[in-house]
Structures are given as C-alpha cells and as structure tokens.
C-alpha positions as CSV (number, residue, x, y, z in Angstrom):
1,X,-36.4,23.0,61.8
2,X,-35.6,22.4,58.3
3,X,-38.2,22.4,55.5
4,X,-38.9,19.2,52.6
5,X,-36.4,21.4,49.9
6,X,-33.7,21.2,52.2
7,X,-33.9,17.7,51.6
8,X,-31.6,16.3,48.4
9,X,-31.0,12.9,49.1
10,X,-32.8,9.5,50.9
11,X,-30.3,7.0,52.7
12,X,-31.4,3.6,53.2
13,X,-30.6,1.0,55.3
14,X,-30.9,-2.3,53.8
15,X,-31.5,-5.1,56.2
16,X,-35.1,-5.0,57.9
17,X,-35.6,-1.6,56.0
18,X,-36.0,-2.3,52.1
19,X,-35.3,-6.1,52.6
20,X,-37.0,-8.3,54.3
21,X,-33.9,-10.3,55.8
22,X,-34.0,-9.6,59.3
23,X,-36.0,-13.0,60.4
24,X,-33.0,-15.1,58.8
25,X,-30.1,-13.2,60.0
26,X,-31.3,-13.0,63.9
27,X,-32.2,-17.0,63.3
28,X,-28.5,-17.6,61.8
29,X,-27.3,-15.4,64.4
30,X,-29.1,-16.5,67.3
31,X,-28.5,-20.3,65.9
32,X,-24.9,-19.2,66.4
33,X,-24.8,-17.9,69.2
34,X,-26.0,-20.8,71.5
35,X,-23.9,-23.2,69.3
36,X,-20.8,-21.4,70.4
37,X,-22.2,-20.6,73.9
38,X,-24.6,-23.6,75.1
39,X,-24.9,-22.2,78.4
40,X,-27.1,-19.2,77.0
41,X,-30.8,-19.4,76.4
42,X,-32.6,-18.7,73.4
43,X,-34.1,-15.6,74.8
44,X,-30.9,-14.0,76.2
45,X,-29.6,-14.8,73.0
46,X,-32.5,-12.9,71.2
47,X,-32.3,-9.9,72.9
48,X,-28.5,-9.5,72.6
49,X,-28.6,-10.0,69.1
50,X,-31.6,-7.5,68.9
51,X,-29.6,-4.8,71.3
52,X,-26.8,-4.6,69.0
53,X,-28.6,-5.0,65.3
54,X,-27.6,-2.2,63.3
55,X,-23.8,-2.7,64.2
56,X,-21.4,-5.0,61.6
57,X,-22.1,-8.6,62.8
58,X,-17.9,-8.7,64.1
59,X,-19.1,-5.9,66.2
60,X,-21.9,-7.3,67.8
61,X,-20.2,-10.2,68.5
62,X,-17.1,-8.5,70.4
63,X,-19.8,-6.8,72.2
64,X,-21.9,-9.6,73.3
65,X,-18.8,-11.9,73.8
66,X,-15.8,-9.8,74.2
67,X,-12.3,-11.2,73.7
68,X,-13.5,-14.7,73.3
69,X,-11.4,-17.1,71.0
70,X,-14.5,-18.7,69.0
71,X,-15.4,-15.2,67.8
72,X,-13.4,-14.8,64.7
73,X,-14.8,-18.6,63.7
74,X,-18.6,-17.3,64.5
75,X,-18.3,-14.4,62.0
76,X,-17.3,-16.4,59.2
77,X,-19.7,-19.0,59.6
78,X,-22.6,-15.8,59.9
79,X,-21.2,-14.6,56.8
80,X,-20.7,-17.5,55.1
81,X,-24.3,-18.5,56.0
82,X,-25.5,-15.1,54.9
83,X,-24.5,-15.8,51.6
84,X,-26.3,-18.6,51.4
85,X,-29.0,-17.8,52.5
86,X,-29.6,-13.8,51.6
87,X,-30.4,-13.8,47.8
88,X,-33.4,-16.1,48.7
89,X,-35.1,-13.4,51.1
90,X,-37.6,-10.9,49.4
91,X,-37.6,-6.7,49.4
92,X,-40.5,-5.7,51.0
93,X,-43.2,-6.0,48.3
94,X,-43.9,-1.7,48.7
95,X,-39.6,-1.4,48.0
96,X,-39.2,-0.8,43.8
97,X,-42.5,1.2,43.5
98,X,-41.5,3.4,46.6
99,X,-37.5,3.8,45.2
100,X,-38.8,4.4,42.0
101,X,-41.5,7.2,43.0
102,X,-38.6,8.7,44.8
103,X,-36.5,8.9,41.9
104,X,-39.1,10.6,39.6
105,X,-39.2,13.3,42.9
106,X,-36.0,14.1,42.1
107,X,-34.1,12.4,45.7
108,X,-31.2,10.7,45.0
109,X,-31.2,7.3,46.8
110,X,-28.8,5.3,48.7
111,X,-28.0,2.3,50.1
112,X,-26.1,2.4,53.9
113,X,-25.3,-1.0,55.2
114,X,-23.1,-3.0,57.8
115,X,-24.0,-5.9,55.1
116,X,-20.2,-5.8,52.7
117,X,-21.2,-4.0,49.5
118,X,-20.9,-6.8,47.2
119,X,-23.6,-8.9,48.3
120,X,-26.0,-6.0,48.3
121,X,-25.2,-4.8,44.8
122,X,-25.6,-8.3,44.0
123,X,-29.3,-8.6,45.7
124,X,-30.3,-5.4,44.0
125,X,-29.1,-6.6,40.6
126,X,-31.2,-9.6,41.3
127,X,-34.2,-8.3,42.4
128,X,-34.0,-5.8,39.5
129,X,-33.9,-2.2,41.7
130,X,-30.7,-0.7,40.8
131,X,-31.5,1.2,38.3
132,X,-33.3,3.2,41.3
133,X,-30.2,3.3,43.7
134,X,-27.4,6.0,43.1
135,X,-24.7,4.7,45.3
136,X,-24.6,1.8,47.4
137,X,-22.5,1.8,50.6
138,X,-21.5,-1.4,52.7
139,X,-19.4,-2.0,55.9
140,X,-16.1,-2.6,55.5
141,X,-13.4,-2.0,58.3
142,X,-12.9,1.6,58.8
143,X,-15.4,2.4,56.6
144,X,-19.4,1.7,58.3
145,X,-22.5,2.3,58.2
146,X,-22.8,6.2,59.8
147,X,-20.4,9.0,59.7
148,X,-18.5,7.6,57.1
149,X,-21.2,6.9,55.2
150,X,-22.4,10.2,55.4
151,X,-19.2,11.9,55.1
152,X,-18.7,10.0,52.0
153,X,-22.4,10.8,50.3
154,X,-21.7,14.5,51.2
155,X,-18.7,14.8,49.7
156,X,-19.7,12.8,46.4
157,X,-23.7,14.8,46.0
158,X,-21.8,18.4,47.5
159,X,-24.8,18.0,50.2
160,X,-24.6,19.1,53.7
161,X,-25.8,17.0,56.5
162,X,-29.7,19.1,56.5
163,X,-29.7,17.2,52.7
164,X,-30.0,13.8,53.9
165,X,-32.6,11.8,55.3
166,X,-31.5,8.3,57.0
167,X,-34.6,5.3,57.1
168,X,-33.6,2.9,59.3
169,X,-35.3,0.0,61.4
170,X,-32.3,-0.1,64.3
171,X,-31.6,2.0,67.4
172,X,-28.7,2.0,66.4
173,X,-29.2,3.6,62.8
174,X,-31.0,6.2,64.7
175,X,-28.3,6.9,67.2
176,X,-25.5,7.2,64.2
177,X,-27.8,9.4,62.3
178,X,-28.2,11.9,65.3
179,X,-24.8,12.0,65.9
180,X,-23.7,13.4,62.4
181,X,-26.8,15.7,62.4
182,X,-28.6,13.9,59.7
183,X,-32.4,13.4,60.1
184,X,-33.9,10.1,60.9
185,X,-37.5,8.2,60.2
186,X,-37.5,4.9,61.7
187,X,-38.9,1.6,60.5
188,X,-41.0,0.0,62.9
189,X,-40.3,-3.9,63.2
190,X,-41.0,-6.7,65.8
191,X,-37.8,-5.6,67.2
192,X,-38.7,-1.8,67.7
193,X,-42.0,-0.2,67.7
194,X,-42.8,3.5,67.2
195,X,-42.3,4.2,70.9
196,X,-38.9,3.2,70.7
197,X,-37.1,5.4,68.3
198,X,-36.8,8.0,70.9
199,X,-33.2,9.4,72.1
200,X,-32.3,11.8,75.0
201,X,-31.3,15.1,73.7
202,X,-28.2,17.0,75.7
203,X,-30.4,18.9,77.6
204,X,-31.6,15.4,78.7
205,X,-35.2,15.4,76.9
206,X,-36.7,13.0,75.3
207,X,-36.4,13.2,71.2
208,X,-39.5,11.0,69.8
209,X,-38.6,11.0,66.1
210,X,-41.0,10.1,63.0
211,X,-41.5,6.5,62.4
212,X,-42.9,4.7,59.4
213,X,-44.5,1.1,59.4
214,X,-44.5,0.6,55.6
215,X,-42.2,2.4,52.7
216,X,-45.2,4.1,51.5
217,X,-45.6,6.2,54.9
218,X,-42.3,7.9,53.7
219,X,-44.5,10.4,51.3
220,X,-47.2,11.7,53.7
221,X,-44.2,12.7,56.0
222,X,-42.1,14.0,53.7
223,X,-45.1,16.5,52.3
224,X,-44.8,18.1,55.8
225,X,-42.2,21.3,55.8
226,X,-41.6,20.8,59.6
227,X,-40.6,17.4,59.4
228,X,-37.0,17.8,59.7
C-alpha cells in the first residue's frame, strides 16, 4: 500500500483518456478493416479492434490479421487517415483545467501514447495544453507505450515505479501498467466500464482497480492515502 506522497508524477494516456478521439479512430479502423476483409462483419470487426485498443495500430493489426499481405498497406492508410482527421477531434472539455490543477499540486505530467509523438505534440500545441505537459512520449518501434515508457520517465524525473500513476481507458494500459509495478486508475468508456478494469493477481485473485468516469474524479482519489 503506498500513500498520496509517494506519488511524484501522473502518466497519461492520450487517446480516449485526455482526448476525445477514440470514436474516429475505431470508425477509421473498423472502416478499414472490412475494406481489406469484406468477409467480416461490422461487429466482429468492432470488437477486434476494441480487444486490442491500447496496442500501436501495426500491432493490432498483426494480431487481428496475422501475416497477411494487405497489412502493411492498412497501417498507412490508418495513419495517413489519422492525420487527417485527428487535429479536428476535441480534449475532453474537463482536460486543461484538470492538467493545470495538477501542475499547481506539484505532479509532473506526461503524455504515454502508441499515437507517434509528433502528432501529439502537435495536438497539444494546438489545443494550447503544453505548457501543462512535462514530457510527451509516443510509440515508436522499440520504444512503446509501457515499460519503456516508464523506464524512460524514471530515469529522466530519478522516480521509482511507487512515483508514477498511469490513467488510461484500455485493458491494455492497465495490464502494461501492472506489469512494471506502476499504479493504475482507469477511464471508463463505452468500450470498458468500471467492472472491467479488473486483472488476476498471481495468486489468481481478482484485482478491481480504481476507475474514474471524468478527469475531475482523479482528485477525490488521489486525497485517499490508501489509494495506491
């Protein structure tokens, strides 16, 4: 159990968490899917893409459709498309007041994505919330969203894994968080509701962890001590 001061720094995820761009990206991605696969339905389309969110969009797609020789032509067309259409999705409406509160706490704040870095520093310098954001970290290959992210923001802030707190709205942000010992509040989504943010421990019990519906719901949490 740790206590609130053992907590130095807040990692964000960025898509679905502070921005509100999860609705276009599983719509491009779902789009894309059944365009390179006509044989699959809308819904089992949906739910794969939903089953692997969290995961850089070349990885999904191995996943979902290993080995196939489309792939490579389906990620650039999702990142080309994201591009296009990214910068025209909002932050949540609670985000700059919420980073900025955060900031005058004294956390340090970043950014962990499988979105590349560029086009988030970009969005933030758009939408005006960088000032609030110490470091943000993208997906590149061999360098994603998770241990190395971690790893990295440990060795830059001289924090230990107890120091960081990881908000994300994917299973699979929780499961990377848990597996570098960093704690985790999820942010509940039409894709995962409170009861979902649960993992199995070693001793094979069930872990529910704290979940969050809006960015504000971070502060009443984090004035518990036994949060963590």
């Amino acid at each position: 159990m740790y206590s609130l001061s053992d907590i130095k720094l807040i990692c964000l995820d960025f898509d679905g968490t502070i921005a509100d761009t999860m609705p276009v990206l599983e719509k491009n991605a779902v789009m894309l899917f059944i365009k390179y696969h006509p044989s699959m339905s809308f819904n089992d389309a949906v739910v794969k893409y939903r089953t692997t969110t969290g995961l850089p969009f070349e990885q999904q797609v191995d996943i979902i459709f290993p080995k196939e020789s489309t792939n490579m032509q389906m990620i650039n067309e999702f990142e080309n498309l994201k591009i296009k259409t990214i910068f025209d999705q909002e932050l949540f409406k609670e985000t700059p007041e919420v980073l900025s509160l955060l900031k005058s706490k004294g956390f340090l704040i970043a950014i962990s994505s499988s979105t590349f870095k560029k086009i988030i520093d970009e969005y933030i310098k758009q939408k005006q919330i960088d000032n609030s954001v110490d470091t943000v970290l993208g997906y590149r290959p061999g360098f994603e969203k998770g241990r190395d992210h971690f790893n990295y923001l440990m060795n830059k802030f001289s924090l230990s894994p107890k120091s960081i707190c990881y908000v994300g709205d994917s299973l699979k942000d929780m499961e990377r968080a848990v597996a570098s010992d960093v704690k985790f509040i999820g942010r509940t989504s039409i894709m995962n509701d409170s009861n979902a943010f649960t993992i199995k421990t070693k001793d094979k019990k069930s872990q529910k962890f704290n979940t969050i519906n809006n960015l504000n719901d971070l502060f009443p949490l984090l004035s518990k001590n036994d949060l963590f």
